[in-house]
N, C-alpha and C positions, 0 to 999 in steps of 0.2 A: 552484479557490478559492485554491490558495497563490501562483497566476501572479498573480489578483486582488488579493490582499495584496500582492505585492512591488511591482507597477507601480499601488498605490494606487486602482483600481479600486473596493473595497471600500469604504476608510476612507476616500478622498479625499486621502491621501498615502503614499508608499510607505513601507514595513515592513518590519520587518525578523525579527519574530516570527510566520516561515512555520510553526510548531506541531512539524510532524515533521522539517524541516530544520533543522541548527545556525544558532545567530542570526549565524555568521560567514560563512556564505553567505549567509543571507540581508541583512546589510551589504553587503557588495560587490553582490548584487542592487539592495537599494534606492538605494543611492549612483548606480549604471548609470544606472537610473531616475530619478537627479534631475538625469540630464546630459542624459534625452531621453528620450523614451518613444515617439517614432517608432520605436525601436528594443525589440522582443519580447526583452527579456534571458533572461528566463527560459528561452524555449525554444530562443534563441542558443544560450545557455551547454550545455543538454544536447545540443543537435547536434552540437556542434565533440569535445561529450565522448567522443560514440557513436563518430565517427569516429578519435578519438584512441584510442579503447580497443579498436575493431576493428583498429584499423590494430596497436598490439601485439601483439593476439590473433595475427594472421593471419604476424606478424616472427615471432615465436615459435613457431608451431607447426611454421613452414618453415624454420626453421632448427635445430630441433631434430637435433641426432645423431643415429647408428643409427636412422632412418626413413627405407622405402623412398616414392620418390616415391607410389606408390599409398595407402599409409598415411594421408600428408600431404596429399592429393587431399581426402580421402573426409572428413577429421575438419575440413577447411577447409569444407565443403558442408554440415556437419550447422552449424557457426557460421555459417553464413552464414545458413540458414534458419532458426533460432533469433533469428540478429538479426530479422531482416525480421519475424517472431511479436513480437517486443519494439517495435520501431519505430513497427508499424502501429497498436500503442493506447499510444503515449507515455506514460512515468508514472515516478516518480522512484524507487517502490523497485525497479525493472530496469534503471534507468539506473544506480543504487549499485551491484548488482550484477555487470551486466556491467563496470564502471567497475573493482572492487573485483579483479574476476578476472584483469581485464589488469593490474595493479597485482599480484597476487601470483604471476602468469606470470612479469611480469620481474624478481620477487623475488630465482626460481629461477633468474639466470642471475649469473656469478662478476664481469662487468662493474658497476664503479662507475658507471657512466653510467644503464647498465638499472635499476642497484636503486635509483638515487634515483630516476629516472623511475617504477621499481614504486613507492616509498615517497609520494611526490606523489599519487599515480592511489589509492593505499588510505586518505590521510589525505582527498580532496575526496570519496570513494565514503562513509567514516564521516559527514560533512559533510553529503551530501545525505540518505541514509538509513543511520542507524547502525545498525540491529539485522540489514537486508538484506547491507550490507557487515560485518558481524558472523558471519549465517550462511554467506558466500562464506568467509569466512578462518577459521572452522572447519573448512570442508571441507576447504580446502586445506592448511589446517597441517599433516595427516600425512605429505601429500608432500614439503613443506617440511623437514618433519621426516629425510625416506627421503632426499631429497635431500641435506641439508645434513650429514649424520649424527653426528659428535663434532667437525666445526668452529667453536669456539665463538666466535670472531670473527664469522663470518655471522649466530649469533646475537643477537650486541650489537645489529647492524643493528637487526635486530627488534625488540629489545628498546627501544630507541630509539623505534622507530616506534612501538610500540602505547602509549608514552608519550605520544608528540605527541597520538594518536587521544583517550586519554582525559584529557588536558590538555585539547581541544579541547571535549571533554564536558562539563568540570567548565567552563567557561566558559561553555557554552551555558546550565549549570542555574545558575550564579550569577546572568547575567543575568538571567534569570526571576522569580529570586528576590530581588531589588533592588526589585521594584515589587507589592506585595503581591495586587495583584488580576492580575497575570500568573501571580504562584505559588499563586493560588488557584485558577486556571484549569490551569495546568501538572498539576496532583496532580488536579484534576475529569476532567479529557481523559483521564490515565492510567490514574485506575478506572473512568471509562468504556469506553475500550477494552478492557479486560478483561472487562468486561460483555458488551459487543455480540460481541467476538469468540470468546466462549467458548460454545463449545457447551451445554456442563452449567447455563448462565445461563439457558436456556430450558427446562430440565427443572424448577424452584422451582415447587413448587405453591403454593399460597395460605395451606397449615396450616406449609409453611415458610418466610413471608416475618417479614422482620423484625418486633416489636412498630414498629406507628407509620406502616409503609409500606405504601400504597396498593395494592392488585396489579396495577390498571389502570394508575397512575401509573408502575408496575412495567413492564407491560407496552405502555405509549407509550415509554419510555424505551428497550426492546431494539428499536423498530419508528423510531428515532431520531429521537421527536418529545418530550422531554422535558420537562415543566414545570419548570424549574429552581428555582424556587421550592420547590416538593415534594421532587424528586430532587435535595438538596442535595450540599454534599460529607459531612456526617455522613450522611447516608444511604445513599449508595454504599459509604461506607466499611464500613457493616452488613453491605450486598448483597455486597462481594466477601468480607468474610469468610465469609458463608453459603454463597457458591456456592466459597470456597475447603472447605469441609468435605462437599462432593461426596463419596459413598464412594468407592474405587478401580473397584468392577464397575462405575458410573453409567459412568466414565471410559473403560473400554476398550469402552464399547458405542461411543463415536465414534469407533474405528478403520473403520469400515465407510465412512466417508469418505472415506477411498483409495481406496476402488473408481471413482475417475471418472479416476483415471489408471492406472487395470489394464494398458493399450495400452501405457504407455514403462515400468509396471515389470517387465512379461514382457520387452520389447526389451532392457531393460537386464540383466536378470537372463542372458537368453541370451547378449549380450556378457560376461557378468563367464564362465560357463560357459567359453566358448569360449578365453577367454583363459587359465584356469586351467588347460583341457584344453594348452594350448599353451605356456605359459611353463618351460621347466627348469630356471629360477633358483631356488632354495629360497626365499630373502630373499623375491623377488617372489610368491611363490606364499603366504605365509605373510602380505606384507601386504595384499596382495589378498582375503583372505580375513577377519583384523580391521578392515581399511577398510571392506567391505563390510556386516560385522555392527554399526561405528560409523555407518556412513548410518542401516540400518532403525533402531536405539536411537534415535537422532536424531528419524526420521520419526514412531515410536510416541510422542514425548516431545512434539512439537509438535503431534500430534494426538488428546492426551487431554485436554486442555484449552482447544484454539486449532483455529482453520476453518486446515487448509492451503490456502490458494487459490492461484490458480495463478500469481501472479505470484510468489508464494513457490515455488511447484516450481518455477519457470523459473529462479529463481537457486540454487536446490540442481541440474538438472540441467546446466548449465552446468561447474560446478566436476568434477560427479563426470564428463562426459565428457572436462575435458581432463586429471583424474587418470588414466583408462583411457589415453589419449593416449600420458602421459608412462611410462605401467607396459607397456604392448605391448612382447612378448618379439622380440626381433632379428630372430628370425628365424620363420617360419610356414609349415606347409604350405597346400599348394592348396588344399585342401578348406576348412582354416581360412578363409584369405584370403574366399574365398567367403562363408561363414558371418560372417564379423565386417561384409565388405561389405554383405550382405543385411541385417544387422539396420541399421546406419547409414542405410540407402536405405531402411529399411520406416520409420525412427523419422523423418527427411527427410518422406516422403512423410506422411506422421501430420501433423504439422507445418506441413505444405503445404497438408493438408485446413482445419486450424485456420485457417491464413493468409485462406483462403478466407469460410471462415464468419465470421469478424472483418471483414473488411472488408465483407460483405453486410449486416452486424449495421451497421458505421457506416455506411455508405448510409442504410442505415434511419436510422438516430437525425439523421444531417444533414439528412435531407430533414424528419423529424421539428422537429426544431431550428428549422429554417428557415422552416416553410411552416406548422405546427400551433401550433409554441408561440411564438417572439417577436411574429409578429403582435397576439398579445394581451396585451404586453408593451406596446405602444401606447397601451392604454386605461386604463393606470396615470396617474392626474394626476400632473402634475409637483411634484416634492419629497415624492411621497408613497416608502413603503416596501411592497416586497414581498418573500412568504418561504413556503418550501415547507411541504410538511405529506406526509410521504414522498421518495421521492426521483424523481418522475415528470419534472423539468423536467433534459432533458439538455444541461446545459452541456459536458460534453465534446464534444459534436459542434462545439462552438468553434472557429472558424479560428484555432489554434494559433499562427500569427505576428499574428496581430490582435483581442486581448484586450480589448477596448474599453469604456469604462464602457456601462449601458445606459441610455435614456431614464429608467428610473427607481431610485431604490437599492435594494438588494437585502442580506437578511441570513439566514442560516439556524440551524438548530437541529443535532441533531445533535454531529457531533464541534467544532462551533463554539460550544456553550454555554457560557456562563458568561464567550465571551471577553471581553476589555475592549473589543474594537474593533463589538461587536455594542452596545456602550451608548448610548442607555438601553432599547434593545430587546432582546426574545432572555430575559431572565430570569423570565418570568413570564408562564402564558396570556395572564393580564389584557391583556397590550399587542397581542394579537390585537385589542382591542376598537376600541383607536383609529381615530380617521378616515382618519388618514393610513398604516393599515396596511391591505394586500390578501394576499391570500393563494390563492395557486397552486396548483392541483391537477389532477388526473386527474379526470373526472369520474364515475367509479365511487366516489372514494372519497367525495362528496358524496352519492350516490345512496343507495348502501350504508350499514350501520349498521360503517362501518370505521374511521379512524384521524382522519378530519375529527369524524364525529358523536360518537365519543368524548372527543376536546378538550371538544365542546362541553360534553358531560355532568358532564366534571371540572372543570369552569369553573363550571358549577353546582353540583356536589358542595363544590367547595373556599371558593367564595368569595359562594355566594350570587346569583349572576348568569344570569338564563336569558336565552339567547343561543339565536340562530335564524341560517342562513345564509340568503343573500339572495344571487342569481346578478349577477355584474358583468355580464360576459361571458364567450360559449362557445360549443365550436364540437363536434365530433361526438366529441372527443378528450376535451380537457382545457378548464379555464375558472380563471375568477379570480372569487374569491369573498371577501364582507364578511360576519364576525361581524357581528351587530346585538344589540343591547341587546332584548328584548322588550320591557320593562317601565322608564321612568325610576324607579320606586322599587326602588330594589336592598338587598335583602336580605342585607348584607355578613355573613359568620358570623365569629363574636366566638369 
């Protein structure tokens, strides 16, 4: 959707308000794009990035000192197949990530060359995704820190940089905030995300919903089909202080969420072991041990209130294995060596497994994409609008270099509510109603008393309108379906 915005897909001109990208990437994107649009900037720009930030990764690791060639083998293979895990489902907070990390790899080295090149690589990673390139340069600060340890010039560097980073910030939020229905959107998106991503948002019974708010309206909005009309911005602003007064026991019950990456926190945990068993530096022994205890705080802190998903583990484990990297003691015995090999090769092969399942999973959705759902993307008359109701239409299965408007316009709900470029649609059931609007689904959710027939019912709840769905077209999958009016006298509620 943010490719769709930049190369004007959406709005019918490029943009530069890609939502979670800075508006100054997304300038140079739409600018690209108004020089030609034969040309995929969008997923240009991250290609060339992958390859620029692998290619540090891999300078760096092999050139690091006191590392025996096997060392340098083995932690090159585990980046390799982590890349290839990020690559195979493109998406921009692993691109900030990875991006971020080669950027404070070459932070770490004493050349003026390397640390402007790090300094460039962490201000474009804040750029694409700030809070992902945020969590990369937490992680790594400690080491930066072991590293760099009372030189206070290498400092300034830094200090320099995280300036530009949040000068670049405070740019992004001005901009936004110059045009009042961007910054009405800008602050709608941010308590919504907090909403949808927050675990304890789905624990609000009905005797704790705000005076005035719907629970259904409640509950289309975490299933991200919101009435925006209803779920305004004084209303979320209700919800998230509701759901900010969550007790603390609600909160630690969503530590049980970690358990779907049990596999790399036992691997890792046996790496950290083996290394403690090995290293006879005091220093390294003593920071290996509060680094360690600074990950879990970390991990517990972002999973009392926020879904760890995986594209977030993948840029926490990134950092923490080329911290282990740069902390590996000189020298090791046999046995070691063995032991730190095997867990690299079991967490490799773990990774391998995923690579697999990822790509079996896009098969599925391209073919899906291709053969179940654009065909009926056909049957949309021309200059009409259509818009999901769930998230059953997989647009990522996308050929990635060829983003292309579709036969008909397209707007969605979701983390795109309230934007201005959804205007004059997107804000209000009611605009389900129009002729010129269709609407895409799964068809269980039509069938079923699920997230289609509940619109319906808040559409008569809110406004007085009983509405029936009526089948366009469909096929054993999914279909395109028309609210309808039942009744020309409508019942509007005063």
């Amino acid at each position: 959707m943010m490719c769709m915005i930049a190369n004007g897909t959406y709005s019918g001109a490029p943009d530069c308000h890609l939502v979670y990208i800075n508006v100054l990437y997304g300038q140079v994107l739409a600018w690209l794009y108004s020089l030609t649009t034969a040309i995929e900037w969008y997923t240009l720009l991250f290609a060339i990035l992958h390859v620029v930030a692998m290619s540090v990764l891999v300078y760096c690791v092999w050139t690091t000192p006191n590392r025996a060639r096997w060392e340098r083998v083995l932690w090159l293979i585990i980046l390799y197949v982590l890349w290839a895990r990020i690559i195979i489902a493109l998406q921009f907070t692993t691109t900030a990530g990875l991006v971020c990390l080669a950027g404070c790899m070459a932070l770490l080295r004493r050349s003026i060359k390397a640390q402007s090149m790090g300094a460039l690589l962490v201000i474009i990673a804040a750029l694409i995704r700030f809070f992902a390139a945020g969590l990369v340069g937490l992680l790594m600060a400690p080491i930066i820190i072991y590293t760099h340890r009372f030189d206070w010039r290498r400092y300034l560097a830094v200090v320099l940089l995280l300036a530009a980073v949040v000068g670049c910030r405070i740019y992004n939020q001005r901009t936004y905030d110059r045009d009042p229905e961007w910054r009405y959107f800008r602050e709608y998106n941010l308590l919504r995300a907090q909403l949808n991503d927050n675990p304890n948002a789905y624990t609000l019974t009905t005797a704790q919903m705000p005076e005035g708010i719907d629970p259904m309206d409640y509950q289309l909005l975490l299933r991200f089909v919101p009435d925006a009309e209803q779920m305004d911005l004084p209303a979320l602003r209700q919800l998230s202080a509701t759901v900010g007064d969550v007790p603390f026991k609600q909160q630690l019950l969503n530590l049980h969420r970690l358990d779907k990456y049990v596999v790399e926190i036992v691997i890792l945990l046996a790496l950290l072991v083996l290394m403690l068993l090995t290293t006879g530096n005091r220093d390294k022994y003593i920071f290996l041990i509060l680094y360690s205890l600074f990950v879990i705080v970390l991990s517990v802190h972002v999973s009392l209130d926020g879904f760890l998903k995986n594209r977030v583990f993948l840029c926490m484990l990134l950092p923490l294995l080329c911290t282990d990297f740069m902390l590996l003691p000189n020298t090791t015995g046999l046995k070691r060596r063995w032991g730190i090999g095997i867990a690299l090769a079991v967490l490799s092969a773990w990774y391998g497994y995923q690579i697999y399942e990822e790509r079996v999973t896009a098969d599925y959705n391209r073919y899906t994409w291709t053969h179940l759902q654009q065909p009926l993307l056909e049957y949309v008359p021309e200059g009409a609008y259509v818009t999901t109701i769930g998230t059953s239409m997989m647009m990522e299965a996308t050929n990635p270099w060829r983003v292309w408007p579709y036969e008909c316009r397209k707007y969605t709900l979701g983390w795109m509510t309230w934007m201005p470029l959804n205007k004059p649609l997107g804000h209000s059931y009611r605009t389900l109603l129009r002729d010129d609007v269709y609407v895409f689904s799964d068809v269980n959710y039509v069938r079923d008393h699920t997230a289609l027939q509940r619109v319906c019912e808040q559409i008569y709840k809110h406004y007085g309108v009983p509405t029936e769905l009526v089948w366009k077209v469909r096929n054993g999958k999914y279909a395109l379906v028309k609210l309808k009016v039942k009744s020309e006298e409508l019942k509007v509620k005063r």
